[in-house]
C-alpha positions in Angstrom: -10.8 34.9 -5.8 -11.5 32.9 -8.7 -9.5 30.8 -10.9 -10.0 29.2 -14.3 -10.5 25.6 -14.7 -7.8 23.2 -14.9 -7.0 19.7 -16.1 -5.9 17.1 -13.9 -4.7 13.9 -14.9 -3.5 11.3 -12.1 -1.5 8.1 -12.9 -2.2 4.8 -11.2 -0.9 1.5 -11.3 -4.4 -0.1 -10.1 -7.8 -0.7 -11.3 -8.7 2.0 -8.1 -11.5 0.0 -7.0 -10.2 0.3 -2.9 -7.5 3.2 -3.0 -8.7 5.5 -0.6 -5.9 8.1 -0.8 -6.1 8.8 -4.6 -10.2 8.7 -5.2 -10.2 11.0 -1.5 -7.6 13.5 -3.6 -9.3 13.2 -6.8 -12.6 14.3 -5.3 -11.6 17.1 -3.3 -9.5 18.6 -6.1 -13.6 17.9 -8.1 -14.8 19.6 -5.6 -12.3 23.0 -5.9 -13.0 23.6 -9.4 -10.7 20.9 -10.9 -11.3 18.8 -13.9 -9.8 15.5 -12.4 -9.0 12.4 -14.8 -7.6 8.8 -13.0 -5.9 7.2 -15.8 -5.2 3.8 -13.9 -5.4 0.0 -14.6 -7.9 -1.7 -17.2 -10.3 -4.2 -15.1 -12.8 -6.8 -16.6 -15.4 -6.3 -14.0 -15.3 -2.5 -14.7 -16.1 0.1 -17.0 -13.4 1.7 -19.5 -14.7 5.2 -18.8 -17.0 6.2 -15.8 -17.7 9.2 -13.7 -18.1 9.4 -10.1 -18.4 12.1 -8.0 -17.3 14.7 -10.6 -14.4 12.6 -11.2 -13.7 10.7 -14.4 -11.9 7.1 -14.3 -10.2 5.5 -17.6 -9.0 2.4 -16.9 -6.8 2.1 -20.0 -3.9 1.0 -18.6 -3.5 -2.9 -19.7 -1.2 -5.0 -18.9 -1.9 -7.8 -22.0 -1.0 -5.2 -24.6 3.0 -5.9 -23.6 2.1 -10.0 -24.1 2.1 -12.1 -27.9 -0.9 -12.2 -29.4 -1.6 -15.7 -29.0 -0.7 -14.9 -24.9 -3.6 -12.4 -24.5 -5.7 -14.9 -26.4 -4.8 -17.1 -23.4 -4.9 -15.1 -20.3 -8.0 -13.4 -22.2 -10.4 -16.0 -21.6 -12.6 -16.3 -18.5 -12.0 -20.1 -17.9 -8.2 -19.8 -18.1 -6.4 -22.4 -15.8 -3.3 -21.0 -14.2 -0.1 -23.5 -15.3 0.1 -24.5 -11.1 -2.9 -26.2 -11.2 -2.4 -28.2 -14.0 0.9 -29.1 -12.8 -0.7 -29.7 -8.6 -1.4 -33.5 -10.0 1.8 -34.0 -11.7 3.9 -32.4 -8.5 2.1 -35.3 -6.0 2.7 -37.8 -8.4 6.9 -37.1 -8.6 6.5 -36.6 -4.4 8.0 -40.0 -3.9 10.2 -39.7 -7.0 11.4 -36.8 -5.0 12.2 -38.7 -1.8 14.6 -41.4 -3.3 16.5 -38.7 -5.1 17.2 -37.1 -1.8 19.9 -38.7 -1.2 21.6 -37.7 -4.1 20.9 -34.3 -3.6 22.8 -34.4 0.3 25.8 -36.2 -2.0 26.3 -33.3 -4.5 25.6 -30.1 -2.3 28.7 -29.5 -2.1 29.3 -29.5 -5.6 26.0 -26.9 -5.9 27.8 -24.9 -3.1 31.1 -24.7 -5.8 28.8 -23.6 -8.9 26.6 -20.7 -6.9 29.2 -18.4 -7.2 29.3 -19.3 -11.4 25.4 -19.0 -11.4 25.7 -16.0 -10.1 28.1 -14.2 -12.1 26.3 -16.1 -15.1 22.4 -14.8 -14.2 23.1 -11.4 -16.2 24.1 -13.2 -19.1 21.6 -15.9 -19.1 19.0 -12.8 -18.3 20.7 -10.9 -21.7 20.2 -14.2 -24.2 16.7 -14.8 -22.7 15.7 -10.8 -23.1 17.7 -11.4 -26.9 15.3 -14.5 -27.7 12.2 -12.4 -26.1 12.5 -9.3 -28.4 13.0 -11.3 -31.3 10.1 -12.5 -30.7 7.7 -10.1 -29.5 9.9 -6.5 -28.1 7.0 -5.7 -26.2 7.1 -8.6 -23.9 10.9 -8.5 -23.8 10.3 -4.8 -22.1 7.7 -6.2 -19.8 10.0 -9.2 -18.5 12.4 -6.8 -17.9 11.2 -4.3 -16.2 10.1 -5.7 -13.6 8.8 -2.4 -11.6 6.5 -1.4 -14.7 8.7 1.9 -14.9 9.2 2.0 -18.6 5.8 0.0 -19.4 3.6 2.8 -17.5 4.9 5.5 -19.9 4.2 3.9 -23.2 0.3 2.4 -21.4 -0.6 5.8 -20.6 1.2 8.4 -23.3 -1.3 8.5 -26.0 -4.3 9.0 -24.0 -2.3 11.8 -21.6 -1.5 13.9 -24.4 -5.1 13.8 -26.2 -6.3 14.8 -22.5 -4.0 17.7 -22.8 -3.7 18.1 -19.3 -2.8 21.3 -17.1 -1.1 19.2 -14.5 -0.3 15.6 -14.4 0.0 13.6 -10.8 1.9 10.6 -10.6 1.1 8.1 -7.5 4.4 6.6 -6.4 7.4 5.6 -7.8 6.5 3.3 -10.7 4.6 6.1 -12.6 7.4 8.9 -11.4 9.3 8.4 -14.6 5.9 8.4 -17.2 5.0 11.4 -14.9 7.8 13.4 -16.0 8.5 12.3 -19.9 5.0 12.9 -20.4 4.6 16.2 -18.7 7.5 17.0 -21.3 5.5 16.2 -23.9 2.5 18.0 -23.1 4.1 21.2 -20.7 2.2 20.1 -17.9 3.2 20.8 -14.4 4.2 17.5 -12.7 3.3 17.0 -8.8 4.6 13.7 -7.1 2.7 11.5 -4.8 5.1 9.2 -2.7 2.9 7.1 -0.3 5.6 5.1 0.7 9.8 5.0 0.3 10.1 3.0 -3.0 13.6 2.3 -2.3 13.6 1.8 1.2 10.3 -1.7 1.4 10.3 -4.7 3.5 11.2 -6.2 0.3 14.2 -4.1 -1.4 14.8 -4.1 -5.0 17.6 -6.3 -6.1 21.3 -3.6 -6.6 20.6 -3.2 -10.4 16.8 -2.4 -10.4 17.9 -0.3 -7.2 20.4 1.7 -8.8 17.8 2.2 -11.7 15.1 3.4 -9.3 17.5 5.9 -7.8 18.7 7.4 -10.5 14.8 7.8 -11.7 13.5 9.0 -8.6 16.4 11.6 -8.2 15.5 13.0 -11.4 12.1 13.2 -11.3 11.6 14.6 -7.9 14.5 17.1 -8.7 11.9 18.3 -11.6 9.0 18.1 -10.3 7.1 20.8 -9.4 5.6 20.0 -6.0 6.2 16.7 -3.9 3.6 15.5 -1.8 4.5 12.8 1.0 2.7 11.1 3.7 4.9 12.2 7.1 6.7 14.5 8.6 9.6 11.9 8.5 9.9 10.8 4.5 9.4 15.0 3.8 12.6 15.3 5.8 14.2 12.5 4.5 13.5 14.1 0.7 14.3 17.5 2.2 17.6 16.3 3.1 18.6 14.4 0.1 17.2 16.5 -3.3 17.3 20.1 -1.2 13.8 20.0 -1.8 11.4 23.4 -1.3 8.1 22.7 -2.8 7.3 19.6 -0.4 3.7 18.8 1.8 2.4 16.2 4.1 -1.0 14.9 3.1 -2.1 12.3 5.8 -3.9 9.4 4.9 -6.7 10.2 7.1 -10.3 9.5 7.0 -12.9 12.1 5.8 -14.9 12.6 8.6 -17.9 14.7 6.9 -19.1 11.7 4.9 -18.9 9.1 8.0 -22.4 7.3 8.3 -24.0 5.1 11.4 -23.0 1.6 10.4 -25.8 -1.2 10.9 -24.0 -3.5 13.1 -20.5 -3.0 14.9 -17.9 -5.4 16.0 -19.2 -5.9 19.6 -23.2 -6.8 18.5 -22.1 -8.5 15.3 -20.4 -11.7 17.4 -22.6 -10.6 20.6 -19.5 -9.7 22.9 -20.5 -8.5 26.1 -18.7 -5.1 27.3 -16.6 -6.5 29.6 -14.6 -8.9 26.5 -11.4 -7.2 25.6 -10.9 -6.8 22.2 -8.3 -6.5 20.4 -8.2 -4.8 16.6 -6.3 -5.1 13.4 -7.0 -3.1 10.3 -6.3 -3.2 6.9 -3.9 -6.0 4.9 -2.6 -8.6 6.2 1.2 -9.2 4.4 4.6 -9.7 5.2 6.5 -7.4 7.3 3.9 -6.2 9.3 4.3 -8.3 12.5 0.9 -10.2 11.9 2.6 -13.4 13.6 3.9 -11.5 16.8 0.6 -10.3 17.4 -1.0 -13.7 17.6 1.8 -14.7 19.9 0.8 -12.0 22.3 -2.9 -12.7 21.7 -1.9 -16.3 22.8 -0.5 -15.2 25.9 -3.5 -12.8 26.6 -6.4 -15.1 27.5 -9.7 -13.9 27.4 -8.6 -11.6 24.9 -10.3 -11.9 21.0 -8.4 -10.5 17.9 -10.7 -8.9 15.2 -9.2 -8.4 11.8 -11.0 -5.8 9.3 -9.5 -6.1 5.9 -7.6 -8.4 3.4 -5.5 -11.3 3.9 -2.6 -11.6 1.0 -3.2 -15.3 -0.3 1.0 -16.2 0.0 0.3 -15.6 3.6 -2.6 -17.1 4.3 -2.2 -20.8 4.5 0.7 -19.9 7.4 -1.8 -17.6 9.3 -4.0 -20.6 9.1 -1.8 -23.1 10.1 -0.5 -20.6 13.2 -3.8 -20.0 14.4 -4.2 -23.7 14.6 -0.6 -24.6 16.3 -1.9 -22.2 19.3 -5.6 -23.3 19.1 -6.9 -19.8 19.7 -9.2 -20.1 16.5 -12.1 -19.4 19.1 -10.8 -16.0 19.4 -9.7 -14.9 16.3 -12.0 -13.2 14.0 -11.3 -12.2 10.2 -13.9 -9.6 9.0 -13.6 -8.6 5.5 -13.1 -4.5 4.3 -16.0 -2.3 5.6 -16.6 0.7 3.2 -14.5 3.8 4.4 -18.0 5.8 5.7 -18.5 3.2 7.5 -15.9 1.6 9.6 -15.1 3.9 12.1 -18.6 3.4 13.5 -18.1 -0.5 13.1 -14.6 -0.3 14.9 -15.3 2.2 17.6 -16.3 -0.7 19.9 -12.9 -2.1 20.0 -11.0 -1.5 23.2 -7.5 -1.3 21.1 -5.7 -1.2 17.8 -2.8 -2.4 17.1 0.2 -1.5 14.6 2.5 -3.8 15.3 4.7 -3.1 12.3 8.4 -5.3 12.0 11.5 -2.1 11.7 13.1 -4.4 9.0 12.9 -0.7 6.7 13.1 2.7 6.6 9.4 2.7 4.7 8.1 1.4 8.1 10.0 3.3 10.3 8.9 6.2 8.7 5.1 5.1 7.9 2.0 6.6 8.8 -0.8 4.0 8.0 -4.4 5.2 7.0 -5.1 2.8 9.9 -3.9 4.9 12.7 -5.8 7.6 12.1 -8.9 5.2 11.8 -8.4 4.5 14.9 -8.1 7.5 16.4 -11.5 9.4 15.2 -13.0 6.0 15.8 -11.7 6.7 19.4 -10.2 3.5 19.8 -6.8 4.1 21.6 -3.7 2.8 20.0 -0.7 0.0 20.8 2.2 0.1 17.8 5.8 -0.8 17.6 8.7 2.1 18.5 9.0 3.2 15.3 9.9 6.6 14.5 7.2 8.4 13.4 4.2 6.2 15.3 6.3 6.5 18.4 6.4 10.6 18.2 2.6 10.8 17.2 1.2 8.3 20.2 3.9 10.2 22.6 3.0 13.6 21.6 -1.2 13.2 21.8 -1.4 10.8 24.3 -3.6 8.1 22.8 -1.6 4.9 23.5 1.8 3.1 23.8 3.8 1.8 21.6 6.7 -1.0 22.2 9.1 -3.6 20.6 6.6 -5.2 18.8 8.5 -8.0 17.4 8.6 -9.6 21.3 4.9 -10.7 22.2 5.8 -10.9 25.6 6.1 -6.7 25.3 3.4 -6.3 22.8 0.8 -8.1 25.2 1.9 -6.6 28.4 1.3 -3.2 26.3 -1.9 -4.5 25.0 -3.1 -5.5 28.5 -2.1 -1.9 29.8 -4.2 -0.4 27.8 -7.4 -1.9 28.1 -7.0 -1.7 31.8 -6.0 1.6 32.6 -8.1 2.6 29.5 -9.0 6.3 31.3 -5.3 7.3 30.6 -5.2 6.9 26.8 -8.8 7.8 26.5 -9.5 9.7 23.3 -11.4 12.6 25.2 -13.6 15.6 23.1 -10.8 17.8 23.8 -8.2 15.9 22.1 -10.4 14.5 19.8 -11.0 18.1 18.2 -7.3 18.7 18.5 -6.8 15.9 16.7 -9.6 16.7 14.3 -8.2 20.4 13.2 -4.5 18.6 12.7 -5.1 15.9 10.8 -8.9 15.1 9.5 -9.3 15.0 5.6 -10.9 18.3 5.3 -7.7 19.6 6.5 -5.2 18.1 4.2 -8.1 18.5 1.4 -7.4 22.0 1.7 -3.5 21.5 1.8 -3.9 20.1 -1.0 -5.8 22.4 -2.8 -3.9 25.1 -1.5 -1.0 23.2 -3.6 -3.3 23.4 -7.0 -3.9 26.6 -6.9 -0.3 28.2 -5.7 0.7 26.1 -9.1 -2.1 27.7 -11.4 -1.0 31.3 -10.6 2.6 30.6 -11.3 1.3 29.3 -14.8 
């Protein structure tokens, strides 16, 4: 049966260069007889408007429009000098300055430990008479500095050009663009789906009680009214379920498309000439806080013989400390960063790997309830898997049989896991039979046509 053709505009709070999840949706909706839009951030090395794939990109969403004039005129210029550098010279010149004052600083701790408790029942006011002395002078800063989640700012980036698109439905990508999602589909009587990727209110690093009581309220309200919630496991859509008495609720998987996969030139094995009988050990994706990065370099310390391979991107804060770890346990002979593979090719490049590891920390509910694009990489790259005990890794590895998982955050457990698995490799072996299982469950072209099963349930209701 046919249907007519309908507007969609998704909200994004990046330039989308690398976000696999939203340009895979965008295209498959294309592909079903959509009009898809991705309103999303504005870029220098992009273009404002561009097509791809049937899918059209606006990247009108800046940033400097919420700065003074003569700020933009700063931050504008291509041979802008961040503040820290000019200050670098200044900070090694005060360094000794610093050590003959130290003593001084031991004598009046305590007198700091007697005015926290001031400074902290102060910080609101002091925040107040600085957001006072911002909005005098420019009220569109004094939003920005305030809201620090973007939640307000995203409505007023991306309102005008929303409601010239006139769109049929509007989908909002995570919680920051949940509350521009809904005023604006008020505006325009557009049906509103949500996309949560991950627990907004439950990260590895929590919103402070005020911004947190903010987001709650928002994120109650909008997925109260929206018309379909979309979720990445079994786990969060239970969690919603539970909490808003949710009906209209799927999983979409961030899984690969398998279709599109190409043969990649090279893979990891005859790019650093490893012979077949080296163990190797894989990483995917970024490389931040909270994802047990540090534990796993213990337990690569302990395996010897053993070579870590990381696909992706290391987050700068982190780096110098991955650095500097790597060198403490002089394994930088077999440690190995690659950088990001395009997504039609790395399973090819990574199916030479004998394991990959998730060894994500349980610090919150967002990671006890994850399900990372990288473990289903691994799987249709048929690289069997070793991740931490969280909830919803745990019952997925358990249930197919294509690794172990442990207490990660011991490297002791995480390498004897690790070693397990390369040498009894015929036990977690990613077979044709459960690789088809596997690929009828949870490939792309299945929850591309979950998805569009969504749209088009939500055009006949129109």
């Amino acid at each position: 049966m046919s249907f007519p053709r309908k507007r969609i505009v998704m909200l994004l709070n990046n330039p989308c260069v690398n976000d696999s999840r939203v340009i895979k949706e965008a295209e498959s909706l294309a592909k079903g007889g959509f009009s898809v839009f991705i309103l999303c951030y504005f870029s220098k090395s992009l273009p404002t408007v561009s097509k791809k794939n049937g899918v059209i990109y606006i990247r009108c969403g800046n940033l400097l429009d919420f700065k003074p004039l003569w700020l933009q005129k700063i931050l504008s210029k291509k041979k802008f000098i961040p503040l820290r550098k000019i200050t670098a010279p200044l900070r090694k010149i005060t360094a000794p300055l610093r050590k003959i004052t130290a003593p001084l600083r031991k004598i009046t701790a305590p007198l700091r430990k007697i005015t926290t408790p001031l400074r902290k029942i102060t910080a609101p006011l002091r925040k107040m008479c600085k957001f006072l002395l911002l909005f005098l002078f420019s009220p569109a800063y004094a939003l920005y500095f305030m809201d620090k989640h973007k939640i307000f700012v995203h409505y007023f980036l991306f309102k005008k050009v929303v409601i010239r698109l006139q769109p049929d439905f509007i989908h909002a990508h995570d919680l920051p663009l949940f509350f521009a999602g809904y005023k604006i589909s008020q505006k325009t009587n557009s049906k509103l789906v949500l996309d949560s990727h991950e627990m907004g209110l439950f990260l590895s690093n929590p919103p402070k009680r005020i911004h947190r009581l903010l987001l709650q309220y928002i994120e109650r309200k909008c997925i109260t009214n929206a018309d379909y919630v979309i979720t990445v496991s079994s786990q969060i859509k239970k969690h919603f379920q539970d909490l808003y008495s949710l009906k209209n609720i799927e999983v979409i998987y961030n899984s690969p498309s398998l279709w599109d996969q190409k043969k990649c030139p090279t893979t990891i094995r005859k790019e650093n000439a490893f012979s077949k009988e080296m163990p190797v050990v894989l990483f995917i994706g970024g490389i931040s806080f909270g994802r047990g990065f540090f534990s796993l370099l213990n337990a690569i310390k302990i395996l010897e013989g053993y070579t870590l391979i990381c696909v992706g991107m290391i987050n700068s804060r982190i780096q110098k400390n991955i650095e500097h770890a790597i060198d403490e346990m002089q394994i930088q002979n077999r440690f190995i960063f690659v950088p990001a593979k395009p997504q039609n090719e790395l399973l090819s490049y990574i199916s030479t790997a004998n394991v990959s590891v998730i060894p994500y920390e349980k610090i919150c509910l967002n990671h006890e309830y994850c399900m990372p694009n990288k473990l289903f990489e691994s799987i249709f790259a048929r690289v069997p898997l070793v991740a931490s005990d969280a909830e919803s890794l745990k019952d997925f590895i358990d249930t197919h049989q294509v690794g172990l998982t442990c207490d990660s955050s011991d490297p002791n457990k995480l390498a004897k896991a690790i070693r397990q698995v390369v040498e009894k490799k015929h036990l977690f072996e990613i077979t044709d039979q459960k690789y088809n299982t596997l690929k009828k469950l949870y490939a792309w072209e299945t929850q591309a046509k979950k998805l569009l099963s969504i749209y088009k349930t939500l055009t006949f209701e129109t």
